[in-house]
N, C-alpha and C positions, 0 to 999 in steps of 0.2 A: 528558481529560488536561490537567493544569494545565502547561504550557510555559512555560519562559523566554522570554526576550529573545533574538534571534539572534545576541547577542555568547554564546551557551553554544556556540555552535558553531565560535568561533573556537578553542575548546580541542579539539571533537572534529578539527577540521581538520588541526591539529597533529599530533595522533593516529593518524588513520586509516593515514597510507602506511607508518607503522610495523607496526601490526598485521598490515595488508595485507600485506606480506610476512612479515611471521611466520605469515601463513595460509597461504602459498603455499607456505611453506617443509615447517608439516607436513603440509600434503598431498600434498608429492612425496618426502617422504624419510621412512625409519624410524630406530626407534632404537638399533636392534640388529639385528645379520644374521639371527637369526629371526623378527625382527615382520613382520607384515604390516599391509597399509595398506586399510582400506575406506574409500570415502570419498561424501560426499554433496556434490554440487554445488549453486552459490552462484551465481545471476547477478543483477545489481541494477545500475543504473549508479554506478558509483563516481568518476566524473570527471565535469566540463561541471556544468550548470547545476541538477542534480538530486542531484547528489552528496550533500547533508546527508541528503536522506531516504536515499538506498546505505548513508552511512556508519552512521545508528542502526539498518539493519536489519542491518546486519553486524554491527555488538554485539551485537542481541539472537539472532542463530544464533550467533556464538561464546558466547557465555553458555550456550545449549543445548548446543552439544556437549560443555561442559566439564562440566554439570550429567549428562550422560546419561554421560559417561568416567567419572564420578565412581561412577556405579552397579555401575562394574566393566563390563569387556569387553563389547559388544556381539553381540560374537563369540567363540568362543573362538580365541585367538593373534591377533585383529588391534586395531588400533588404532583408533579411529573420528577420520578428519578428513573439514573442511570443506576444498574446493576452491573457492577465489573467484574469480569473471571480471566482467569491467565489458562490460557492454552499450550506455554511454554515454547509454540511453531511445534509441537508433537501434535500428530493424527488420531490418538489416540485420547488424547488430554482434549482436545477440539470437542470429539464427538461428547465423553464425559461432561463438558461444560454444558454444551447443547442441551442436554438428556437433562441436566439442569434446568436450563430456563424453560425446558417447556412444561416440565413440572410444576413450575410455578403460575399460576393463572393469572397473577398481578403481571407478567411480564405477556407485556401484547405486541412488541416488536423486539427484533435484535440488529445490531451493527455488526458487523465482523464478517470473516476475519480476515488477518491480514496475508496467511499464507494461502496459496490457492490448494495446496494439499491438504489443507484444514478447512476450507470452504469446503471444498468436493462433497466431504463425507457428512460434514455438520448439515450441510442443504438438504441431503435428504431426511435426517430430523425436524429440522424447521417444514420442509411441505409436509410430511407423515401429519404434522400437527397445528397444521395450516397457521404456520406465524411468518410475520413477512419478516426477512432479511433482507436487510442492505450493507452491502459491503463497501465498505470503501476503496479498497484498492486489489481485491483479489483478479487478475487480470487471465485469467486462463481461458478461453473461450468457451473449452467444452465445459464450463459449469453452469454456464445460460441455456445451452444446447441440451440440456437433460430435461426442458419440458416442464420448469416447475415454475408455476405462476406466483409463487411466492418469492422468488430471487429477484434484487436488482442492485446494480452496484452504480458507483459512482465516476468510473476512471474509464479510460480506452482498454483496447484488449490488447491481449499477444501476437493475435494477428492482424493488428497493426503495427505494432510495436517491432517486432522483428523484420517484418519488409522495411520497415522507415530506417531500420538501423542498417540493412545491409545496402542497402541507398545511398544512406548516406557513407559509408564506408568504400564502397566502390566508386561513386561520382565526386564527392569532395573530399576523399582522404587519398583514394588512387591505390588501393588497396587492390590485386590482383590475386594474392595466393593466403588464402587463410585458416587459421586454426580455431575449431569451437572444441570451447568446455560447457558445462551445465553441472549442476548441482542435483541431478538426476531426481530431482521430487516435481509433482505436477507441474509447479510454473517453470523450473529451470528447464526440464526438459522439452515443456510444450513449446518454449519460447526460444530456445535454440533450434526445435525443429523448423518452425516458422522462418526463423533468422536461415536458415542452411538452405531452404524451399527459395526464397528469394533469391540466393547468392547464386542459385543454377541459373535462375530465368536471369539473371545480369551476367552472366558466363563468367562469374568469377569462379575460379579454382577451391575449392574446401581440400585442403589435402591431411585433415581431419579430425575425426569429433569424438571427444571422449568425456565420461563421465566423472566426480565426483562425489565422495560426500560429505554431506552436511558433519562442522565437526573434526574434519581432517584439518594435520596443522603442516604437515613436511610436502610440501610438494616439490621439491630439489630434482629427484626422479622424474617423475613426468615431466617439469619446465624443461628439465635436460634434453629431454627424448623430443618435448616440441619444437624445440631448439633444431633439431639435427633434420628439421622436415624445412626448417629455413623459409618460416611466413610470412611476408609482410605485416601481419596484423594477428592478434590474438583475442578473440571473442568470448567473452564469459557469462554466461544466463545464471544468476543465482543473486545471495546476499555477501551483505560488508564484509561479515568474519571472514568468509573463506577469500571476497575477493579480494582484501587489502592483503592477506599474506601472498596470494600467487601475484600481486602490483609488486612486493619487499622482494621477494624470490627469485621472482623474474633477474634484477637486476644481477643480484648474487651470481645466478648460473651464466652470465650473460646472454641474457634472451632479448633482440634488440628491437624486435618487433612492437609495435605501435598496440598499442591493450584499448580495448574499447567493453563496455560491462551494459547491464541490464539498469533498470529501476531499484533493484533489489541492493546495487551498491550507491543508491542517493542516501547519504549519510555521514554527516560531517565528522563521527569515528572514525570513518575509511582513512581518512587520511591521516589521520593521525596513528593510527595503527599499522597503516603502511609506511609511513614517514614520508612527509612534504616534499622531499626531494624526489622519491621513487615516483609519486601519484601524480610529479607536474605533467602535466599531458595531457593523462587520462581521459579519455571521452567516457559517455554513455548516454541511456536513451532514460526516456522519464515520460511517466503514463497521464503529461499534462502537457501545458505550455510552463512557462517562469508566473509563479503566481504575482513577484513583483510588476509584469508588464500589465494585470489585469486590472482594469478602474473598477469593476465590481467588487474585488476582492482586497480593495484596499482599507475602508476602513477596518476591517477584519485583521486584517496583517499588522496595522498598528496596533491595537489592541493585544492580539495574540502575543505579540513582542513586546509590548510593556507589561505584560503580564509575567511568561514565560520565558520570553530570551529568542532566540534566534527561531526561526518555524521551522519545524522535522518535515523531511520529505513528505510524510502523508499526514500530517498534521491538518490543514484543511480539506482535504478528503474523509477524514471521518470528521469534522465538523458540518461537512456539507450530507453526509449520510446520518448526522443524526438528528443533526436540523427537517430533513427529509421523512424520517420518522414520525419528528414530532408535531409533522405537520398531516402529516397522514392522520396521527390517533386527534386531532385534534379535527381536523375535517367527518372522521369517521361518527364522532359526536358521542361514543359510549363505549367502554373499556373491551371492546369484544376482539378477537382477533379478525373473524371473520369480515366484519365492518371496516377495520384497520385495512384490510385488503382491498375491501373494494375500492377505498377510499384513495389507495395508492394509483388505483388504476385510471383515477379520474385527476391524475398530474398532467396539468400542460403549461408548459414555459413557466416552471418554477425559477424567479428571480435568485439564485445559487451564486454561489461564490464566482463561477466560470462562465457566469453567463445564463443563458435561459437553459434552464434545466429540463431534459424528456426524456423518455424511455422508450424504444424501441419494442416489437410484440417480443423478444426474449428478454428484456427486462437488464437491456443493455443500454449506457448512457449514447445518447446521439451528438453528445461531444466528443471528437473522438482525435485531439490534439496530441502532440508525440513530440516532445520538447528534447533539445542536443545542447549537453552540458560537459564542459571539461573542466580540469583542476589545474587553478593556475595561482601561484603565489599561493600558495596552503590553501584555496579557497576553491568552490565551486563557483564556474563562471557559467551562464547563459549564452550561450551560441545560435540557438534559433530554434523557429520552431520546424520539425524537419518535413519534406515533402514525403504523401503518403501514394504520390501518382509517380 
């Protein structure tokens, strides 16, 4: 994905809280005394610190549902809306939203979310209450691995993601001795363990791994101390906020090692919050291929950017999961959830943004692409897509 500059997001900023109530609006009210309302739930954090990534995957699900209205009824006599709740990336707010939609009986699917530590816990409310979720980019493995037939997301996992990244850091960056951080919450951590698992079996050096958290702004200390272990490379599993200070930091302390990041820093704020100069370089991995290389997903990509402006990392990831929903309650033929499930189960080769879309038996996508992007000229550039052998 070629990304702007994080000033695109002072426009979507603008935007969002209008939308946002324009969502909330049609997903509680009809538009005539005999419509009915079906509706798919939306949880993403839309406030606080992660907000840019909320706000472009709530474009790319309202662009789905407007594309799937557009097909005519989903249902016959109901309307298809999105229900949106902000989770804020807290564990706590997730499950709360959850406990939400399932209260509600109009809501027969949900999209979300975006954190995999907010997946975790929300999942098992959606099987307790048998509603399918699809997530778009919650990437942690063990949340498939818990057995619930009601999960399926849209993106590669972390264990792919973290072999492909230590891959390609040892065979085409030449990377020998390295330093991991994580963001110690389910995806930061699972996904450096994965990234660390790999670095053995290529006998590159970890000479070490340490935590942070979500939320910290001084990391002067720690760059210092990574600094004096003297790593060719510096590996971070988490999101923008914290990564674009330890990119500004590093330089400060003089840390001269080569930074390479997760999916979590694809975000055209990073760079700008780290400042252009500090972020040129920068590698990381991303839980696709460049959607610009994809001919399926092109008309979409035009659209989305005459609409909105430039596409957010997971912007069509949750357009592809909501699409997927909608296409479920509308195969399912009656507002039930249970029906909605079955109906998921009977996907094969959905024509999807990325190609033909399936699901493996844990309800994992069997597109399983892992894209290498670096920052060059203020910009995010495409490198390729990486080897997973």
């Amino acid at each position: 994905m070629k990304l702007a500059h994080s000033t695109q997001h002072t426009a979507h900023s603008r935007g969002w809280k209008t939308l946002f109530a324009v969502c909330c609006l049609l997903s509680a009210t009809s538009c005539g005394p005999r419509e009915r309302v079906v509706k798919i739930g939306f949880v993403v954090p839309l406030t606080g610190d992660q907000a840019p990534h909320g706000e472009d995957m709530l474009n790319g699900a309202m662009l789905a549902i407007e594309h799937a209205s557009a097909q005519g009824p989903v249902l016959p006599g109901y309307r298809l809306a999105l229900y949106p709740l902000d989770d804020q990336r807290n564990p706590t707010q997730a499950v709360t939203a959850a406990k939400k939609l399932v209260a509600d009986p109009a809501v027969v699917a949900v999209v979300g979310h975006l954190n995999s530590s907010c997946t975790m816990p929300a999942s098992a409310i959606y099987h307790q209450a048998r509603l399918l979720q699809v997530s778009p980019v919650s990437s942690n493995p063990q949340i498939s691995r818990q057995g619930f037939d009601t999960f399926y997301r849209t993106c590669t996992t972390d264990d792919l993601q973290g072999p492909a990244a230590a891959r390609f850091v040892v065979k085409e960056l030449g990377a020998k001795r390295v330093f991991i951080l994580d963001d110690m919450t389910t995806y930061g951590r699972g996904l450096a363990n994965e990234f660390e698992a790999a670095l053995h079996r290529l006998q590159a050096e970890v000479v070490g791994h340490e935590g942070i958290t979500q939320g910290d702004k001084d990391f002067a200390p720690l760059l210092t101390k990574i600094k004096s272990f003297g790593p060719d490379l510096l590996y971070f599993a988490g999101m923008f906020p914290e990564a674009s200070l330890l990119i500004k930091q590093r330089k400060a302390v003089g840390l001269a090692a080569a930074f390479m990041g997760s999916d979590g820093m694809f975000e055209p704020a990073l760079i700008g919050l780290a400042t252009p100069q500090a972020a040129e370089g920068v590698y990381l991995t991303t839980i696709g291929s460049d959607i610009h290389q994809i001919p399926t997903a092109q008309a979409f990509l035009k659209e989305y950017e005459q609409r909105f402006g430039s596409i957010g990392a997971y912007s069509a990831y949750a357009y592809e999961a909501a699409s997927i929903a909608a296409w479920a309650i509308r195969k399912a033929g009656v507002p039930d959830r249970e029906a909605v499930l079955a109906a998921i189960k009977q996907l094969k080769d959905y024509p999807g943004l990325f190609g033909l879309q399936n699901f493996d038996e844990k309800g994992d996508s069997r597109i399983r692409d892992v894209g290498v992007f670096t920052v060059k000229d203020g910009r995010f550039q495409f490198v390729k897509t990486a080897s997973l052998n």
